[in-house]
C-alpha positions in Angstrom: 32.6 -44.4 -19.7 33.2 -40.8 -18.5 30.1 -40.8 -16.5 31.1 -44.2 -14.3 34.5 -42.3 -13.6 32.7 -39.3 -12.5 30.2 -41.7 -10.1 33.0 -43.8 -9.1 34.9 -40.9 -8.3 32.0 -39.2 -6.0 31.6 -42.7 -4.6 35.2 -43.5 -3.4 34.6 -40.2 -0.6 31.1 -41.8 0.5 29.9 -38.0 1.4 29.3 -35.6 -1.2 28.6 -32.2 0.6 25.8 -30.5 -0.5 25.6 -26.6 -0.1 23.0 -23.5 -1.1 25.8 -20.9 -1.5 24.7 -17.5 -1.3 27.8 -15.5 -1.9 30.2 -15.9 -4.4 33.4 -14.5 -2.3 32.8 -17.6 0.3 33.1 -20.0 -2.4 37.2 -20.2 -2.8 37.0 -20.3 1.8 34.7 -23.1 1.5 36.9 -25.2 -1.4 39.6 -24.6 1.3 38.0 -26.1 4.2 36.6 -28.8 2.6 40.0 -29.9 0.7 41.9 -29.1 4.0 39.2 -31.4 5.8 40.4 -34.5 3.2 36.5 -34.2 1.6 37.3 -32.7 -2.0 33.9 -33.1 -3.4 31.0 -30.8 -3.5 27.5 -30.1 -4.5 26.2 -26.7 -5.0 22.5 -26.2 -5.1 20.7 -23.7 -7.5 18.7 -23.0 -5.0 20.3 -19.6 -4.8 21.4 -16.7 -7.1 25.0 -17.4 -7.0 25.2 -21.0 -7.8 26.6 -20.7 -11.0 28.8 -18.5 -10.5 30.2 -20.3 -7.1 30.8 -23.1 -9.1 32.6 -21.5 -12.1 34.5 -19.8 -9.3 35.6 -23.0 -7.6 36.2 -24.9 -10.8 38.5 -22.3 -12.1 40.4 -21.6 -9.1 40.6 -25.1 -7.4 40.7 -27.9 -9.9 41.1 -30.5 -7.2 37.6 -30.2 -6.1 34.9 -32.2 -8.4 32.3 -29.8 -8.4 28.5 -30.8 -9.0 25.7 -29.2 -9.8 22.4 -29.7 -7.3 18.5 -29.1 -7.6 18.8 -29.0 -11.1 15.1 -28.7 -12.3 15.2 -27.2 -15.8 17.0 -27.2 -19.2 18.7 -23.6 -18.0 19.5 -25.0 -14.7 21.6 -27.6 -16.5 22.7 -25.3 -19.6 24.3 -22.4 -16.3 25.5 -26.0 -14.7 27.7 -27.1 -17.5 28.7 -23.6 -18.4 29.8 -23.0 -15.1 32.5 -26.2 -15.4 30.0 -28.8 -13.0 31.0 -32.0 -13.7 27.5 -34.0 -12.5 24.0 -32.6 -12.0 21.7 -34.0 -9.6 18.4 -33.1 -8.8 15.5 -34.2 -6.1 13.2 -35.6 -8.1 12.6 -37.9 -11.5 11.8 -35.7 -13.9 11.8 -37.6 -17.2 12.9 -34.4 -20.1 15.5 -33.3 -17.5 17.6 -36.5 -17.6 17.1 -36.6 -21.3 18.4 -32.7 -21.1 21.5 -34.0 -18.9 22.1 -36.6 -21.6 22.0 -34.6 -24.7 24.5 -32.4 -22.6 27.0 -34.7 -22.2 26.5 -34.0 -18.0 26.4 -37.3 -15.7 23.4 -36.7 -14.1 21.6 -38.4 -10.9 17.5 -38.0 -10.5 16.0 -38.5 -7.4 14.0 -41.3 -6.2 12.0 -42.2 -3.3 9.8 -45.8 -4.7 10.3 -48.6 -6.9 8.5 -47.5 -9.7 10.5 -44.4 -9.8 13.5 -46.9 -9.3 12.2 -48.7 -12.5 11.5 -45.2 -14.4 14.9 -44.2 -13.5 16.8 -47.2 -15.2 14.4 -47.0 -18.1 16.2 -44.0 -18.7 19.7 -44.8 -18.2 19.8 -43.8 -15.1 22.1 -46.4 -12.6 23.1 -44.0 -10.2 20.5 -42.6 -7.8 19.4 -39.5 -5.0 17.5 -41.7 -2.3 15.2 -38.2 -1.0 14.0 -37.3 1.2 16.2 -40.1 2.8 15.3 -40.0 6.9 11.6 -38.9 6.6 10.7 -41.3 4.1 12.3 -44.5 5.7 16.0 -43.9 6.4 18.2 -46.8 5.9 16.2 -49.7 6.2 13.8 -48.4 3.7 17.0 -48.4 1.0 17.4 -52.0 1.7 14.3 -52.4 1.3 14.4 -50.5 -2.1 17.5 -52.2 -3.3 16.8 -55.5 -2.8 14.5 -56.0 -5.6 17.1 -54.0 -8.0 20.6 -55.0 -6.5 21.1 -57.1 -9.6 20.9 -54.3 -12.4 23.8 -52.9 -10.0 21.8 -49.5 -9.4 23.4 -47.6 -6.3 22.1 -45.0 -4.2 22.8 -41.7 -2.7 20.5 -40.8 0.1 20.0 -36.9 1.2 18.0 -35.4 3.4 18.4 -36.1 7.5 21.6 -37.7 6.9 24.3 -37.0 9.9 27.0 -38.5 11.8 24.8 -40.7 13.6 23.2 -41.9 10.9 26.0 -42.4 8.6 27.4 -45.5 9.4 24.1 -47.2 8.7 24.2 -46.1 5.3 27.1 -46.6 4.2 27.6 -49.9 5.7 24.7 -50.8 2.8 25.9 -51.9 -0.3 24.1 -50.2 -2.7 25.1 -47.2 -1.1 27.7 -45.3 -3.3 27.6 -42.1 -1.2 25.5 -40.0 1.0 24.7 -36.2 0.6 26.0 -34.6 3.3 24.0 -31.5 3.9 25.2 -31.4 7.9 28.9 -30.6 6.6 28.6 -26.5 5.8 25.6 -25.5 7.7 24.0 -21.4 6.6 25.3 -20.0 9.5 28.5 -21.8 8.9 28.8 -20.3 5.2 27.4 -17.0 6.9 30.1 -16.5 9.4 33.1 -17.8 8.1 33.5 -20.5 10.1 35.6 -22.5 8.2 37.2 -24.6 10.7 33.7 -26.2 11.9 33.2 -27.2 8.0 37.0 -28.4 8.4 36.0 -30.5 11.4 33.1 -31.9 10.0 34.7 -33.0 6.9 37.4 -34.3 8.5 35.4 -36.6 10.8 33.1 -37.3 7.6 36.3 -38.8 6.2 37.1 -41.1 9.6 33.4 -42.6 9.9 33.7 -43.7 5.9 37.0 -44.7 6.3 36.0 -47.0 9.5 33.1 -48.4 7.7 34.6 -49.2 4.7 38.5 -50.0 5.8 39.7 -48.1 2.7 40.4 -44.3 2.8 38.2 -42.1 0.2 
């Protein structure tokens, strides 16, 4: 199915980047650094202006990247997603008439979940592919394995956000039912703000070395 290949794909780099973007020039810099840093997968927020229009940006000019749409909370946040060439939405919460908007749009979509009922709401929509958020504040990685346990057998997997860093991220990923993380450490504001693209390199690239020594296959 076209939405496994787009989950599987996100899942073989372990960290998806995610990234408010507030100007659309920095958005071609920022496919750069994150390709040149071996991390070719990205989530844009529409938590700003520009999202939309960084994405169509990126997905026009550097088709290598897989380009997804974050904090999509509305059937117009999902309508400028697709428009804009995203290839999966995801959002921070369950919100029941957005995944069924994601559906009717043909866009693989990932809801947000932080307890087992939403867990169960979740896959009683479709849904097999989850955002574990707020992942540090609301019980890190031992409260995914305490999450998955119950559901490891209907093969959900998880994609915690939120406090996730390079001292964390081993602990994640060495779980299971961890597909990816969201990697909101990677491009930090002042990163974005100042052009410094060889720190996003840097991160990226060691990213790519902790997944690649946790799971002895390279992304």
């Amino acid at each position: 199915m076209p939405h496994e290949s787009v989950f599987s794909e996100a899942a073989a780099y372990g960290v998806v980047p995610v990234i408010a973007m507030e100007s659309v020039e920095a958005a071609l810099p920022l496919a750069d650094a994150l390709l040149e840093g071996g991390l070719p997968v990205v989530e844009i927020t529409f938590r700003t202006a520009a999202a939309a229009a960084v994405i169509a940006q990126i997905t026009r000019h550097r088709p290598a990247l897989l380009v997804g749409a974050g904090t999509l909370l509305s059937e117009d946040n999902l309508k400028a997603a697709k428009a804009a060439g995203a290839r999966f939405g995801v959002a921070p919460g369950l919100n029941p008439a957005v995944v069924q908007y994601a559906a009717e749009a043909g866009l693989p979509f990932i809801p947000g979940i932080c307890t087992p009922s939403e867990i169960e709401q979740a896959l009683g929509l479709g849904c097999r592919f989850v955002k574990f958020f707020p992942a540090e504040t609301s019980g890190g990685a031992e409260m995914v394995k305490a999450l998955a346990a119950p559901y490891s057998h209907v093969g959900i997997r998880f994609m915690p956000t939120g406090g996730v860093n390079t001292g964390n991220l081993e602990a994640y990923l060495a779980i299971k039912s961890v597909a990816a993380v969201g990697g909101t450490w990677i491009a930090k504001p002042e990163d974005l703000a100042g052009g410094r693209w060889q720190a996003i390199r840097d991160r990226a690239r060691e990213a790519v070395e902790i997944v690649r020594r946790v799971r002895g296959t390279p992304p």
